[in-house]
C-alpha positions in Angstrom: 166.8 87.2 69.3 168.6 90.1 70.5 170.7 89.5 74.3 168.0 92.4 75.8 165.4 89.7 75.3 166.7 86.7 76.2 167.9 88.1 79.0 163.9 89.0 80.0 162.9 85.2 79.0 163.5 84.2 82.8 161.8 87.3 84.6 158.7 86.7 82.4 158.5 82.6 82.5 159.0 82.3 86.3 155.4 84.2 86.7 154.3 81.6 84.7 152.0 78.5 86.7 154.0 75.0 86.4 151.8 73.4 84.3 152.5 76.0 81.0 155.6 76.0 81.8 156.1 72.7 81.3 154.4 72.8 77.8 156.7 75.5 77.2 159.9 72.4 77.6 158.9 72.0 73.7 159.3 75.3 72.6 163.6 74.9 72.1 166.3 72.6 74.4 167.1 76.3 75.7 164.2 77.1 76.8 163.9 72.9 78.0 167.6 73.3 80.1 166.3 76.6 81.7 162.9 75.3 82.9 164.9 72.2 84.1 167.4 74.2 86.3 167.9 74.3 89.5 168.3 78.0 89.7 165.3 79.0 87.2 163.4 76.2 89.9 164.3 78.5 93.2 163.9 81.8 90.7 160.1 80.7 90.2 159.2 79.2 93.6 160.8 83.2 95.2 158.7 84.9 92.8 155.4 82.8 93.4 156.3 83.5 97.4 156.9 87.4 96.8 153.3 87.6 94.7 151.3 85.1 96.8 150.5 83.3 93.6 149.9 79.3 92.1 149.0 78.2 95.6 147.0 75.6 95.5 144.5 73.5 98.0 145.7 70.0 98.2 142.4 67.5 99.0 143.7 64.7 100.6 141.0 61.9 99.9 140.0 60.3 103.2 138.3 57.3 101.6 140.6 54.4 102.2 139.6 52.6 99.2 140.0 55.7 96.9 143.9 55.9 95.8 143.5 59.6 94.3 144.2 62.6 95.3 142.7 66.3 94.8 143.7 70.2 93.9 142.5 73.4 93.1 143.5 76.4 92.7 143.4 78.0 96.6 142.2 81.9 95.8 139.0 80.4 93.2 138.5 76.4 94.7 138.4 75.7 91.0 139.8 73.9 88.5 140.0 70.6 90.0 142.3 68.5 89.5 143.2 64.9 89.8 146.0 62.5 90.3 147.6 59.1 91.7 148.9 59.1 95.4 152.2 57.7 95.9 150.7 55.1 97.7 148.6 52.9 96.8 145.8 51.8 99.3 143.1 48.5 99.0 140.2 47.9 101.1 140.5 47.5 105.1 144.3 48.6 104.2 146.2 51.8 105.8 145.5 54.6 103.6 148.8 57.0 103.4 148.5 60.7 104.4 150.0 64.0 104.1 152.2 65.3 106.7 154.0 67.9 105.7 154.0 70.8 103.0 157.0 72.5 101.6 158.0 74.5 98.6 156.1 72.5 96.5 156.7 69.2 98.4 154.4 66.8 99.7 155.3 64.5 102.7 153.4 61.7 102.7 153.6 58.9 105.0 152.5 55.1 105.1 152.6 53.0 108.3 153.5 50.0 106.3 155.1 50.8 103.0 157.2 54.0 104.1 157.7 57.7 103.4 157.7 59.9 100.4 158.7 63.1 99.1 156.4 64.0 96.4 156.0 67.0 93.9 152.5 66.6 92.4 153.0 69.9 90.5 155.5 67.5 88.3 154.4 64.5 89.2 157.8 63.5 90.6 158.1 61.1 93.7 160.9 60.1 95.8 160.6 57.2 97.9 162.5 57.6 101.0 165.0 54.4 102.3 163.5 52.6 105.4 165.3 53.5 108.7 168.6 50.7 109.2 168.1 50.6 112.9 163.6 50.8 113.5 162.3 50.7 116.7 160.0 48.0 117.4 156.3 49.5 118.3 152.7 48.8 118.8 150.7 50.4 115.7 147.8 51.5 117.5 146.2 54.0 115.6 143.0 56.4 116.2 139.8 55.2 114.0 139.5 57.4 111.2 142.3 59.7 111.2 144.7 56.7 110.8 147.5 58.1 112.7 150.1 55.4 114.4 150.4 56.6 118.1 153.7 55.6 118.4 155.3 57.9 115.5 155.9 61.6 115.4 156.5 63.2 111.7 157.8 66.6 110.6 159.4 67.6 107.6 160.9 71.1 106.8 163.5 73.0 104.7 167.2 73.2 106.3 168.1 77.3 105.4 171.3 76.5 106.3 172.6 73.3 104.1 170.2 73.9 101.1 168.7 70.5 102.1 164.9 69.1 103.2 164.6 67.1 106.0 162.4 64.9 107.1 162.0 63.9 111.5 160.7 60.6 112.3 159.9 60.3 116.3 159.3 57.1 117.1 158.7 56.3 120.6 160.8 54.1 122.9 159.0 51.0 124.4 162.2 50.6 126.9 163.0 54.2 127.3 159.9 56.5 128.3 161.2 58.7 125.3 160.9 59.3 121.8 164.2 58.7 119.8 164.4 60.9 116.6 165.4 60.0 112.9 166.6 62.6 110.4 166.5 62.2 106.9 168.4 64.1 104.1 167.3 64.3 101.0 170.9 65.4 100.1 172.7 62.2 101.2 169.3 60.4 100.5 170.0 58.6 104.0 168.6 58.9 107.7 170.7 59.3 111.0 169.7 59.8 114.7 170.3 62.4 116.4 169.2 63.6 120.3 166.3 62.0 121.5 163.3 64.5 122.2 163.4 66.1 125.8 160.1 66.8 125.8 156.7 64.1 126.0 154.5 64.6 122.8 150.5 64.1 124.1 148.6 63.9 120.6 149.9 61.6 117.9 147.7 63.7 115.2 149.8 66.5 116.0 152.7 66.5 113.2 155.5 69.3 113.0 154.7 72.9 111.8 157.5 74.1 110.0 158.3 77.9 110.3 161.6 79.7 110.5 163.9 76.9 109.8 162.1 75.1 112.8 159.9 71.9 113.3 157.4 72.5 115.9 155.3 70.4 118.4 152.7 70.5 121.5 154.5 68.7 124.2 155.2 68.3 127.7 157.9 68.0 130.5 159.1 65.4 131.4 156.7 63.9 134.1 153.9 66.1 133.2 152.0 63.8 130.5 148.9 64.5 128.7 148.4 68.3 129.0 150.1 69.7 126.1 151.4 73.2 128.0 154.3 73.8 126.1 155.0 74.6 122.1 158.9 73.1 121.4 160.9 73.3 118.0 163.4 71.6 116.6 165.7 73.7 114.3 166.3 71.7 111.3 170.2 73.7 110.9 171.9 72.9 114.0 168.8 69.9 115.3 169.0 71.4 119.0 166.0 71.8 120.7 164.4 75.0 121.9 160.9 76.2 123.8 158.9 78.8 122.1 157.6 81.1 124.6 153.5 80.3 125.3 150.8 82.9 125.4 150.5 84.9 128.9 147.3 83.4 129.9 146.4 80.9 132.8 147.6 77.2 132.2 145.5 75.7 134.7 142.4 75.5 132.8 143.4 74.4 129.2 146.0 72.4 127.5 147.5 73.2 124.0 146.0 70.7 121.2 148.3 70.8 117.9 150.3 73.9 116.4 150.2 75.4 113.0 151.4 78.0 110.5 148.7 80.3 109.4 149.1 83.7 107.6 152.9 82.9 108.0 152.9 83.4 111.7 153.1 80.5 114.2 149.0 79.7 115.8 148.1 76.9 118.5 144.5 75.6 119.5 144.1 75.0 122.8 141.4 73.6 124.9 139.3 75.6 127.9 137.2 74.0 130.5 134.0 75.2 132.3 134.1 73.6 135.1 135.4 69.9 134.2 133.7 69.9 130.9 135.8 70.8 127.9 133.0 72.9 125.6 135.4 75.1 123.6 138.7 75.9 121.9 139.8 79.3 121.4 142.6 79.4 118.1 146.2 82.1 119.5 148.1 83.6 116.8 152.4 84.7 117.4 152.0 87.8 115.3 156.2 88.1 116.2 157.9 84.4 116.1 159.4 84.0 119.4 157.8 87.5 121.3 155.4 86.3 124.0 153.7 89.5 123.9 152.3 89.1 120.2 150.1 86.2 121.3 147.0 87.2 120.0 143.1 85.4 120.4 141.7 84.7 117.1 139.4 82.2 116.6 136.7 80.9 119.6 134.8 77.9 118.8 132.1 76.4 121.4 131.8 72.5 120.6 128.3 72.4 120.2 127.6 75.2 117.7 130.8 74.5 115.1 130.7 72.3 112.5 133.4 70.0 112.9 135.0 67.9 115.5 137.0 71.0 117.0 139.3 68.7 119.1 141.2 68.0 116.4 140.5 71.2 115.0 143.7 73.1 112.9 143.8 76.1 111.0 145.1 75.8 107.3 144.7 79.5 105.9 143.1 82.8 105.7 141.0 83.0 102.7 142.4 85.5 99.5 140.3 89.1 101.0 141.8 87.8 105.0 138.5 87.9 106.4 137.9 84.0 106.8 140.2 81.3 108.0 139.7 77.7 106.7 139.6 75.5 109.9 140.1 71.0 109.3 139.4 68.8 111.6 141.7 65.8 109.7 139.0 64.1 107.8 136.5 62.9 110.2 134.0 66.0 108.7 134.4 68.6 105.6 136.4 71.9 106.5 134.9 74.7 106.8 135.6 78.6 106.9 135.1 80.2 110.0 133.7 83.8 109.0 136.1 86.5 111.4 133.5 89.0 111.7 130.2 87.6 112.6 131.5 84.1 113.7 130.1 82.3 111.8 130.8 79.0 110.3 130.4 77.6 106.3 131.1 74.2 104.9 133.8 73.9 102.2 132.1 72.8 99.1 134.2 72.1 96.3 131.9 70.5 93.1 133.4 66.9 91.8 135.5 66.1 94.9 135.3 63.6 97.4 132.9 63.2 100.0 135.4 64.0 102.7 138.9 64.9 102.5 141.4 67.2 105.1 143.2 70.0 103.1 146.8 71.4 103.3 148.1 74.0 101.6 151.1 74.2 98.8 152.7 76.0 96.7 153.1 75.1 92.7 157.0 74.3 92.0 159.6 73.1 90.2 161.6 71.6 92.9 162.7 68.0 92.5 162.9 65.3 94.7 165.6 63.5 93.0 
């Protein structure tokens, strides 16, 4: 083969989805060592990015008995496909769940058997070490979402070391804090680091992950229970910073969990009419970190949506932009709320289970090893 065309084979295998490519290991150990690479791995993952292509809709089976998992493909909802979960669950035991989503990498979390980074694109898991030095806690959790009020979990790319990262919050029964674990996958090892400064309201309310950052709902200190206030925790240097909130009246609504949708950073929040809390209304930061870009998107009334909207987030806009996919966590089906007429539609999806949450990923060839 002449050097013009070999030197094409990478441009024109890292369009390719991760399943042919893997098929295409067999075609010569050349071809086997490039697919295995780290580089051709980060070559493929930028140019999937760049197009907006192989993303896929994970269906995260909420079915305690049921120890599979769910995709499709996210611009059709077909081909479904199935697989294992890293953890295995048995009747009236904690079911694990997904927790965080990047490049291709699945967080997924266990109250009793631990955390792991997983790759279902590959089918590669990594379970994580358990923490030297746990905090002792009470593992109350809320029926149904199965989320232990007493931990806090992110996890996130670190731009700056070439490393993912995974925060553990635990809270501390003799401090009125939560101290905070970081784990590398680099040195495969967890260490602390500052304790939060700021009081975290809603346990189902894991870390966004945008610009290098984690990021939560919380609170000042002394001000429980409201959720006024989006904070971030920059996975490079792990100092803690305040992302500037919408210009709107506090008094009458507290932020409810915070997401990534469309690439830009988006928070629910609550509004009452007089003491009764009857709707949510969805703000989008078109500009990460300008206050002024705060933008209303989204206005659900309780009684007319389909879903339990209090634990409502926003996963994605659908492939033409003119729907966004709304999950409650698992308690109903998600559904896509129509942005022109307002309007709400179930998510069907033919074969899969009878309720699930969603998150989004990305088809890679990152490894967890």
């Amino acid at each position: 083969m002449s050097p013009f065309l070999t030197d094409l084979i990478p441009d024109i295998l890292c369009r390719l989805p991760v399943k042919t490519l893997l098929r295409f290991k067999c075609v010569s150990k050349p071809w086997g060592s490039l697919i295995d690479g780290s580089d051709f791995a980060k070559f493929h993952l930028h140019q999937s990015l760049k197009a907006n292509t192989n993303f896929k809709l994970f269906l995260d089976n909420c079915i305690e008995s049921d120890d599979k998992a769910y995709s499709v493909d996210f611009d059709s909802l077909a081909n479904l496909v199935q697989f294992p979960r890293p953890f295995t669950a048995e009747i009236t035991k904690y079911r694990s769940r997904i927790f965080g989503s990047c490049n291709g990498l699945l967080a997924v979390y266990h109250r009793e058997a631990g955390i792991a980074l997983w790759n279902p694109s590959i089918r590669k898991c990594h379970y994580l070490p358990a923490l030297d030095d746990d905090i002792t806690m009470d593992h109350d959790t809320i029926p149904g979402y199965h989320y232990d009020s007493n931990t806090i979990l992110g996890f996130g790319y670190d731009v700056i070391s070439n490393d993912y990262k995974v925060v553990k919050m635990l809270r501390s029964k003799s401090k009125n804090c939560f101290e905070v674990m970081v784990y590398s996958l680099k040195a495969n090892s967890w260490r602390r680091v500052k304790d939060c400064p700021y009081y975290i309201p809603f346990n189902y309310n894991d870390g966004a992950y945008l610009n290098g950052s984690l990021h939560w709902v919380g609170d000042e200190e002394g001000d429980h229970f409201r959720g006024k206030l989006i904070f971030a925790l920059n996975l490079g240097t792990e100092e803690y910073h305040v992302v500037p909130g919408a210009d709107i009246d506090i008094s009458n609504y507290g932020y409810k969990n915070v997401g990534v949708l469309g690439g830009c950073l988006c928070v629910f929040h609550d509004w009452l009419t007089g003491c009764i809390q009857d709707h949510v209304i969805l703000w989008v930061m078109k500009e990460y970190g300008a206050k002024d870009s705060w933008t209303e998107l989204v206005y659900l009334l309780r009684d007319e949506w389909l879903t339990n909207i209090f634990h409502t987030r926003a996963v994605a806009y659908s492939e033409s932009g003119d729907k966004i996919l709304l999950d409650d966590g698992g308690g109903c089906q998600p559904g896509w709320f129509n942005l022109e007429d307002e309007t709400g539609e179930t998510l069907c999806i033919p074969g899969a289970p009878q309720r699930f949450s969603t998150m989004i990923y990305v088809e890679s060839l990152v490894t967890v090893n």
